[in-house]
C-alpha positions as CSV (number, residue, x, y, z in Angstrom):
1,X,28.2,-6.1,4.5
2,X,26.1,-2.8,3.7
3,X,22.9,-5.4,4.2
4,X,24.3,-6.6,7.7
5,X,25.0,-2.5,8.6
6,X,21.6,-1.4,7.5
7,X,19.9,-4.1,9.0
8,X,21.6,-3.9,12.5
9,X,20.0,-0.3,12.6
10,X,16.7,-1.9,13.2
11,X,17.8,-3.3,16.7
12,X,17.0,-0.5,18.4
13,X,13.5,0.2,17.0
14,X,10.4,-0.7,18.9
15,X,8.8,-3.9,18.2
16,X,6.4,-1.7,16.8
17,X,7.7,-0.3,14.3
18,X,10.0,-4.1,13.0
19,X,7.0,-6.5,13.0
20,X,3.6,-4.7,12.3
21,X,2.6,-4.1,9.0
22,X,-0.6,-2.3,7.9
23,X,-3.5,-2.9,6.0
24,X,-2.5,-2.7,2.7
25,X,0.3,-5.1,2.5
26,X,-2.5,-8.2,3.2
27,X,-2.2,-10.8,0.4
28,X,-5.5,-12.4,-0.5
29,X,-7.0,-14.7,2.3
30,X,-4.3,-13.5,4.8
31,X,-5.8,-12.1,7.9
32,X,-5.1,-10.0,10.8
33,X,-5.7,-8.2,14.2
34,X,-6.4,-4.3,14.2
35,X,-4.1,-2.8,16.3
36,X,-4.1,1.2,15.7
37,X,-5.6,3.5,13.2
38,X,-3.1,6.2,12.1
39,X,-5.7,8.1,10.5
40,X,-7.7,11.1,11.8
41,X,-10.7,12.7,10.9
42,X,-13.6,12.0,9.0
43,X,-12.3,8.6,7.6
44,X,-11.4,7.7,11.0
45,X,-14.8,8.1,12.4
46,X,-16.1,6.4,9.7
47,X,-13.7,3.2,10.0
48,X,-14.6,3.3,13.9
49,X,-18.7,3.3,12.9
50,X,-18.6,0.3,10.6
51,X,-16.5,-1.8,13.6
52,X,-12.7,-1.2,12.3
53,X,-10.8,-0.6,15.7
54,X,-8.3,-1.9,18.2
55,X,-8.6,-5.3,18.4
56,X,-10.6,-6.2,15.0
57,X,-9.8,-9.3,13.2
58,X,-10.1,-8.4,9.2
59,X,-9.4,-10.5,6.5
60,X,-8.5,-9.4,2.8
61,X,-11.2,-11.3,0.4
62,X,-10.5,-9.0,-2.7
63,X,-8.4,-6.8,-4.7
64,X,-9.4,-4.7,-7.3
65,X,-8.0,-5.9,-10.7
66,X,-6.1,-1.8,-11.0
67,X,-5.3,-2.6,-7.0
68,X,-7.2,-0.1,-5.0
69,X,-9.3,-0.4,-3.6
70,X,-9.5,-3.8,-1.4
71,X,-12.3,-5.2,0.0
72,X,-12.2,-6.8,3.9
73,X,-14.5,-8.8,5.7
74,X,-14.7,-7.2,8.8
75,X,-16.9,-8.4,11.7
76,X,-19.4,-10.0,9.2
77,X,-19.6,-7.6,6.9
78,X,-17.9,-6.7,3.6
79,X,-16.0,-3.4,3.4
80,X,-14.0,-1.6,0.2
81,X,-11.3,0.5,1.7
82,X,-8.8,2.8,-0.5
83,X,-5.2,1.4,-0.4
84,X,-4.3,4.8,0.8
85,X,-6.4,4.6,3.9
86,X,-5.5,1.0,4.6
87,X,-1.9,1.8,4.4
88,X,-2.9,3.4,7.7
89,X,-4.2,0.7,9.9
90,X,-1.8,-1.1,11.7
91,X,-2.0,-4.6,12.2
92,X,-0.4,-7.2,15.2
């Protein structure tokens, strides 16, 4: 019953904030669409330069064998992100 009570809390959160999931949580080979970047600053305009925005398809093609970082395959090109960064880019 605690599940149901907890879980009937989420009704009322944004679609947003139930179905997205970020970066990070990407298993091998799984894939998906940019759709923020809750991350500011100097990692964010380095994300934006090598193509990582809105919009994005990326795909997860490694994992280090300690787990961070990961490496995508973003618009043709390979790129090792820190699980600490990706944990920040939200994905459809």
């Amino acid at each position: 019953t605690h599940f149901l009570f907890f879980h009937s809390l989420k009704i009322g959160l944004p679609k947003k904030c139930m179905n997205n999931k970020n970066l990070s949580e990407l298993a091998l080979g799984e894939g998906g669409t940019v759709s923020a970047l809750d991350i500011c600053g100097s990692m964010r305009r380095r994300l934006l330069d090598v193509g990582l925005s809105p919009g994005t398809e990326v795909f997860c093609v490694g994992k280090s064998p300690l787990g961070d970082p990961h490496l995508f395959f973003v618009r043709g090109t390979l790129i090792a992100i820190r699980k600490r960064d990706a944990k920040k880019i939200i994905l459809n």
